[in-house]
Every structure is written in structure tokens, then in C-alpha cells.
DRENTORKOL-3810 file (N, C-alpha, C; in nm, 4 decimals):
REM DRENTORKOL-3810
@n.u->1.1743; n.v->1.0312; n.w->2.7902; ca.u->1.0377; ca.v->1.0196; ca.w->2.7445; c.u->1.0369; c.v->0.9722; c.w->2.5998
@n.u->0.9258; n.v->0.8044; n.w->2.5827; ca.u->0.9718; ca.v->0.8047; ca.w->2.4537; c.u->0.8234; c.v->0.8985; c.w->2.3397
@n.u->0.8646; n.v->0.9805; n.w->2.2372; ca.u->0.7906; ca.v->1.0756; ca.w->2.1580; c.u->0.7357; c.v->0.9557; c.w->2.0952
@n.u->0.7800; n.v->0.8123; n.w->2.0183; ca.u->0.7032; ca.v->0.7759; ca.w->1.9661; c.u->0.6297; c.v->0.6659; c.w->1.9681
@n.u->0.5139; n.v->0.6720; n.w->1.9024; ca.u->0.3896; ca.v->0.5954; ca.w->1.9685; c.u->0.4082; c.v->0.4189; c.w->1.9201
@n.u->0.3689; n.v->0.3261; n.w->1.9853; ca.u->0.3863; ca.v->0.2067; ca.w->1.9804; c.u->0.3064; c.v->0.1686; c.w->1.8970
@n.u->0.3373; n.v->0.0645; n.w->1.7862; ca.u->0.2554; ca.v->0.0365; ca.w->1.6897; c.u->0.2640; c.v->-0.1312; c.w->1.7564
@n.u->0.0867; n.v->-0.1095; n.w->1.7922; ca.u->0.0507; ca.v->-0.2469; ca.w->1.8723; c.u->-0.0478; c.v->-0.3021; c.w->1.7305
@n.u->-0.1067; n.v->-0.2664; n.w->1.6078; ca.u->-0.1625; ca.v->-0.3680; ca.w->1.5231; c.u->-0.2506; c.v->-0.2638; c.w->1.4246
@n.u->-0.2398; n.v->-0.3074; n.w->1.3528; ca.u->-0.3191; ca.v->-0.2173; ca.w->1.2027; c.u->-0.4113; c.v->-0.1280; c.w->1.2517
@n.u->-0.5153; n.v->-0.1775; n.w->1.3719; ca.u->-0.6461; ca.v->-0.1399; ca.w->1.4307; c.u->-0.5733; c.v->0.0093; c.w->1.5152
@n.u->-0.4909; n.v->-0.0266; n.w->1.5261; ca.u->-0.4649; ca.v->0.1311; ca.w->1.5959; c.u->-0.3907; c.v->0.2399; c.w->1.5193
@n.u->-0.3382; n.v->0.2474; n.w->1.4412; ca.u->-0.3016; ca.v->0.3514; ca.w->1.3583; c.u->-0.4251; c.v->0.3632; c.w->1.2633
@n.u->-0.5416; n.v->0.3045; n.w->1.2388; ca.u->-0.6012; ca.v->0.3392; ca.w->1.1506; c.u->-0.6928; c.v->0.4192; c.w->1.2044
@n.u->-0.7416; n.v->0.3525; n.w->1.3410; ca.u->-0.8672; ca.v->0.4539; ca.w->1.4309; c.u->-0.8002; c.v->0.5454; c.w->1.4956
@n.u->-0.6465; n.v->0.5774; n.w->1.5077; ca.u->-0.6164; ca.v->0.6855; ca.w->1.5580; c.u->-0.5734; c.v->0.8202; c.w->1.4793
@n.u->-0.6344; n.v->0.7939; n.w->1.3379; ca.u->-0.5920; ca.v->0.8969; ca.w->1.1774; c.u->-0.4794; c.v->0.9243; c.w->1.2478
@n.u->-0.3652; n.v->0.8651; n.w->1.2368; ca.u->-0.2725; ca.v->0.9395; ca.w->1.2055; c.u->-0.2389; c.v->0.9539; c.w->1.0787
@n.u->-0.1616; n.v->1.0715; n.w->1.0364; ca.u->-0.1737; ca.v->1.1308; ca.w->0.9058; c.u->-0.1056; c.v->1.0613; c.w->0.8209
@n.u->-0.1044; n.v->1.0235; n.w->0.7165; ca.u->-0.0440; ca.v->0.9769; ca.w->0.6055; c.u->0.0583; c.v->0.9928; c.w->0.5667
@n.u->0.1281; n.v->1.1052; n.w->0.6210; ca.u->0.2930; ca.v->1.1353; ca.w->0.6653; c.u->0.3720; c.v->1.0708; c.w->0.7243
@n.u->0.3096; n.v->1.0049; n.w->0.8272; ca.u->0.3726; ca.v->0.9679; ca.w->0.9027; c.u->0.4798; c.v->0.8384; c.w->0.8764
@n.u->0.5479; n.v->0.8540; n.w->0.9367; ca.u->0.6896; ca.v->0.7428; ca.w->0.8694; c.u->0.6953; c.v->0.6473; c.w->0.9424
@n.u->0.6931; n.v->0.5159; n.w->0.9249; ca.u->0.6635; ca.v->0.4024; ca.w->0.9658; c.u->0.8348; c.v->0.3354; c.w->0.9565
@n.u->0.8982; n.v->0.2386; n.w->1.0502; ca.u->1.0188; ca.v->0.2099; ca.w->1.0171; c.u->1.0042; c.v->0.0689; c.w->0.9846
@n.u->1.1048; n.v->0.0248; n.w->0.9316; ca.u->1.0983; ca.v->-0.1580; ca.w->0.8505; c.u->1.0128; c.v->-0.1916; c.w->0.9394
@n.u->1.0466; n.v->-0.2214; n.w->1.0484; ca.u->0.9904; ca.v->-0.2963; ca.w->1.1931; c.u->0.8653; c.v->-0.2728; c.w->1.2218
@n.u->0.8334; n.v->-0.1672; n.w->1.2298; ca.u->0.6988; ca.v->-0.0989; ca.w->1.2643; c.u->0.6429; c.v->-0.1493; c.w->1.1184
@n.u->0.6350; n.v->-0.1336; n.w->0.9952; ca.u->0.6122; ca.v->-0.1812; ca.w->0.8712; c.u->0.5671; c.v->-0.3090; c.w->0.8978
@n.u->0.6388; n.v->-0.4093; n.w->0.9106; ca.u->0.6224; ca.v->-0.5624; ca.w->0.9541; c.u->0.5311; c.v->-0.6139; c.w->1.0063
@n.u->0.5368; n.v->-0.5416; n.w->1.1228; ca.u->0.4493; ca.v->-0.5636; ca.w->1.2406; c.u->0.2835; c.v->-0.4933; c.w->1.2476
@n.u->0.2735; n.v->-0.3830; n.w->1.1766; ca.u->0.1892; ca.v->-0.3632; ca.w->1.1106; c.u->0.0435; c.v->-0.4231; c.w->1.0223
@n.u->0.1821; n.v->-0.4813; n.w->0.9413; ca.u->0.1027; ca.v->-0.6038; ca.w->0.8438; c.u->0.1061; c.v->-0.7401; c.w->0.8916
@n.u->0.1401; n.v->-0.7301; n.w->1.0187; ca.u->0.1398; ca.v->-0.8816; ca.w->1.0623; c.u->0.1958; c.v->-0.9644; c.w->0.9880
@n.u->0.3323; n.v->-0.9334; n.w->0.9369; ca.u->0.4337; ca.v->-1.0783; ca.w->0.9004; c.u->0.5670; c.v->-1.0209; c.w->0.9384
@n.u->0.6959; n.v->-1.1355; n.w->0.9052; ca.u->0.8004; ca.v->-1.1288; ca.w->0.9970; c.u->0.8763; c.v->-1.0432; c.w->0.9065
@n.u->0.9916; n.v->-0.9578; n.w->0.9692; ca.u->1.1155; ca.v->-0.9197; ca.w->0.8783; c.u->1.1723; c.v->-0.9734; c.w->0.7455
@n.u->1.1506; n.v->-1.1276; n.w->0.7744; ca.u->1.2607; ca.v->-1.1892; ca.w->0.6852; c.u->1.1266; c.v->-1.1745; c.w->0.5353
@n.u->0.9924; n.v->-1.1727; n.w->0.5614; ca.u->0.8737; ca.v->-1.1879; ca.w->0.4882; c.u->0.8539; c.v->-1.0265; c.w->0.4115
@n.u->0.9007; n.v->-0.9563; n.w->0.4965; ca.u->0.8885; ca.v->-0.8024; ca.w->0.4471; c.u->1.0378; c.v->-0.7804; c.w->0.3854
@n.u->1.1237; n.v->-0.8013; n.w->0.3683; ca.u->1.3024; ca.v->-0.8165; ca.w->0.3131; c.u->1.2289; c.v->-0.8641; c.w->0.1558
@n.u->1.1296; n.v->-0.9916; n.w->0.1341; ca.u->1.1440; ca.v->-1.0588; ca.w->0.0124; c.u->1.0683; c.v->-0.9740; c.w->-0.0537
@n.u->0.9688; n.v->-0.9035; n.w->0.0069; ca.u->0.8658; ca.v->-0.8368; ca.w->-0.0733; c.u->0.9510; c.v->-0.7329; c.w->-0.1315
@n.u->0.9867; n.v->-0.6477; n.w->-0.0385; ca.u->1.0707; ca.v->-0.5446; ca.w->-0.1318; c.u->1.1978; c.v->-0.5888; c.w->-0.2297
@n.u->1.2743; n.v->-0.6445; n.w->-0.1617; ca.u->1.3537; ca.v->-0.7416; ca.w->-0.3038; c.u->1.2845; c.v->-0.7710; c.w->-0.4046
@n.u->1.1795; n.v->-0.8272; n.w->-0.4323; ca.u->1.0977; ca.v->-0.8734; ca.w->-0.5678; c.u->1.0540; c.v->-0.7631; c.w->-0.6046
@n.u->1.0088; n.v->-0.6388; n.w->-0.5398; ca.u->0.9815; ca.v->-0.5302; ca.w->-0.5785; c.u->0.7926; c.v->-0.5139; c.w->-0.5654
@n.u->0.7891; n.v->-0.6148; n.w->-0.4826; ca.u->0.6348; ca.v->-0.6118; ca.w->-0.4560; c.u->0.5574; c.v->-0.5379; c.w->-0.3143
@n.u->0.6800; n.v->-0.4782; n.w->-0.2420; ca.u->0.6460; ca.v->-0.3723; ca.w->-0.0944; c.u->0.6370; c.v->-0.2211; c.w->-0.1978
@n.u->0.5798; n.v->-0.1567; n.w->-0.1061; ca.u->0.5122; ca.v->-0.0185; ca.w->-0.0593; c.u->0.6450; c.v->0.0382; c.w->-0.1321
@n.u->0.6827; n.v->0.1433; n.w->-0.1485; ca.u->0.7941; ca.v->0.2266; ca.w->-0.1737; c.u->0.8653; c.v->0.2646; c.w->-0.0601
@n.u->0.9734; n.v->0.2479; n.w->-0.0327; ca.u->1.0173; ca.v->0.3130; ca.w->0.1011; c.u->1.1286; c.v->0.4052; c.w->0.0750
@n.u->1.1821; n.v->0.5031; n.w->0.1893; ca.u->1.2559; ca.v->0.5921; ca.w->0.2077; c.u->1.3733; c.v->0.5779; c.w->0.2537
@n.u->1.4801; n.v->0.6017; n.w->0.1758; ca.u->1.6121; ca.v->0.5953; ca.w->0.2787; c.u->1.6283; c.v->0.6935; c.w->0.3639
@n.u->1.6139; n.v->0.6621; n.w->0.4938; ca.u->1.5988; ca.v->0.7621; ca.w->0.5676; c.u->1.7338; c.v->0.8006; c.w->0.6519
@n.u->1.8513; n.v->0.6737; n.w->0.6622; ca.u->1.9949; ca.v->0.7515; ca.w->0.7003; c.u->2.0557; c.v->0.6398; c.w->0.6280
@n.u->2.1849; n.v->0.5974; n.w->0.6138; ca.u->2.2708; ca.v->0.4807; ca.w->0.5933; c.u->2.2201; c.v->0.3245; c.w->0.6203
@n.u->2.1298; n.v->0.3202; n.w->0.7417; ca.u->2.1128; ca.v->0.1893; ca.w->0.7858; c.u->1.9364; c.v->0.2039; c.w->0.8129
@n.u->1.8681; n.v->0.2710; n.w->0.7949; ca.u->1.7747; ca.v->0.3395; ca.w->0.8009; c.u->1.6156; c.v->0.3139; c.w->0.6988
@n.u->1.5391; n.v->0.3286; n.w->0.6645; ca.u->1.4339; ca.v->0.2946; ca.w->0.5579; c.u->1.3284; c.v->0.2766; c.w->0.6212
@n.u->1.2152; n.v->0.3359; n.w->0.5698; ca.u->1.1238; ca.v->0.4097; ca.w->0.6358; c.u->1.0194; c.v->0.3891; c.w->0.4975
@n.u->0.8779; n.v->0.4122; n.w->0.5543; ca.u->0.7686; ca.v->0.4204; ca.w->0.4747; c.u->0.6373; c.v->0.4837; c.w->0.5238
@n.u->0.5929; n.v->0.5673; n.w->0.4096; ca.u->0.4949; ca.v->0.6454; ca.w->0.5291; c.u->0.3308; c.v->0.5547; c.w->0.5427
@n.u->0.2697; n.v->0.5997; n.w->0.6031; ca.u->0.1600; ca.v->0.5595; ca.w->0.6255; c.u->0.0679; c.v->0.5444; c.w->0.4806
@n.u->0.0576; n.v->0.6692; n.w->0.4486; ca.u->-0.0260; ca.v->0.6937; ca.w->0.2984; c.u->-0.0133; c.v->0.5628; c.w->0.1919
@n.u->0.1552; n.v->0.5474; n.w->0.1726; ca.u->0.2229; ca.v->0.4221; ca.w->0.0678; c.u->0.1997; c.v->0.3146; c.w->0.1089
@n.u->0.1715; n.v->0.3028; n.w->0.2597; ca.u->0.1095; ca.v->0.1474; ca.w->0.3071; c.u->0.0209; c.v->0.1312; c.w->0.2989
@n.u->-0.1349; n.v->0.2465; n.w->0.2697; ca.u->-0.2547; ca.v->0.2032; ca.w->0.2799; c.u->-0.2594; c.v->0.1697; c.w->0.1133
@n.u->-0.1951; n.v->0.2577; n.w->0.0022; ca.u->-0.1919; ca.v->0.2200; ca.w->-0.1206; c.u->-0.1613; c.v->0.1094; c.w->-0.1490
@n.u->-0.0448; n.v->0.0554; n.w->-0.1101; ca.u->0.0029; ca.v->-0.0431; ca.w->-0.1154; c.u->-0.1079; c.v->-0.1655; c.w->-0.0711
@n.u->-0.1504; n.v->-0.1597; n.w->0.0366; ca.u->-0.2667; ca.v->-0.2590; ca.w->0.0856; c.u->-0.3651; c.v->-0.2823; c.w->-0.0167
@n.u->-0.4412; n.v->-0.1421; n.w->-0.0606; ca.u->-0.5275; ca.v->-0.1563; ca.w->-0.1478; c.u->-0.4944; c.v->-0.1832; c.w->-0.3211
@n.u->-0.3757; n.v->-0.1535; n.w->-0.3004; ca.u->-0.3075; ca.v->-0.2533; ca.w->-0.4735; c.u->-0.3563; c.v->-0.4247; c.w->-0.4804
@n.u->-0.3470; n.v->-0.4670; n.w->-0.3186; ca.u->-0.3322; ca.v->-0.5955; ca.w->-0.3187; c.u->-0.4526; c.v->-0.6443; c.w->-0.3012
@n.u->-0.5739; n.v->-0.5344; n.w->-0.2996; ca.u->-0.6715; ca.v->-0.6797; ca.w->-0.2660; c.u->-0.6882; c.v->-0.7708; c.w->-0.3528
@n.u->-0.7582; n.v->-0.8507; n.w->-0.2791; ca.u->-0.8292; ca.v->-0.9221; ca.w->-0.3951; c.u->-1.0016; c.v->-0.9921; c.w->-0.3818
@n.u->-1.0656; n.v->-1.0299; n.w->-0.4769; ca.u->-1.1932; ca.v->-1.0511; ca.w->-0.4914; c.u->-1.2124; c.v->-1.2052; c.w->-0.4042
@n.u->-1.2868; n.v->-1.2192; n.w->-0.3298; ca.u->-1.3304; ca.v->-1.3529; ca.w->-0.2551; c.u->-1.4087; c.v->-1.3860; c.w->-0.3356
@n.u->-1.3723; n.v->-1.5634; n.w->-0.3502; ca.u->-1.4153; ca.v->-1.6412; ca.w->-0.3795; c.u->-1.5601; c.v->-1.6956; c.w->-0.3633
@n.u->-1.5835; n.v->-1.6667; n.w->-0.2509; ca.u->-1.6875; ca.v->-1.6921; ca.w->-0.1742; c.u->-1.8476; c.v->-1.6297; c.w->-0.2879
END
């Protein structure tokens, strides 16, 4: 049985409150924000991703809470 829940797109972890604890993995991270691995690798290299967690040796993790901060660091004002 798998315990954890499928992260199918932003729209569902947000209407389903899950708590701000919750630990999100690179992948799930990515996919999340709708861009690829290699796009989420540069952000944190430059030092411009969310804070994440080493969570074993091969491992790194980020919780929910640091991704919505993170989101809202980045808006920005429309042009429009």
C-alpha cells in the first residue's frame, strides 16, 4: 500500500491543506512548480530555491510551508 499521496499539480496540495510540514521530495518539488529537474538543480545552485533538507545521503526534501514562502518571495507586479 502506497502511504504517500501523488502530487498531480499545485491545485491539489493547496485545496487539500495539507500542512506546511509536510515534506515534499526534489521530484515532487519540480513537478509541483511545473518545471523540469535539470530547472530546479539551477535554482538551488544559484541559491535562488526554497531551502531544503538533507533528508539521508542521496535524499533532500522541502516542506510545504518553504515552498509557499518561497513562491510568494517571487512574485511579481503585472505589467498590465
Amino acid at each position: 500500500m502506497n502511504c504517500r499521496p501523488e502530487v498531480t499539480g499545485r491545485a491539489t496540495l493547496y485545496q487539500a491543506g495539507i500542512d506546511d510540514d509536510r515534506m515534499l521530495t526534489f521530484g515532487e518539488w519540480c513537478q509541483l512548480n511545473s518545471f523540469s529537474p535539470s530547472t530546479g538543480q539551477r535554482l538551488i545552485a544559484s541559491g535562488q530555491g526554497p531551502v531544503f533538507v538533507q533528508l539521508s545521503a542521496r535524499r533532500k526534501g522541502v516542506t510545504i510551508g518553504e515552498n509557499r514562502r518561497w513562491q510568494a518571495a517571487r512574485q511579481i507586479e503585472s505589467a498590465a
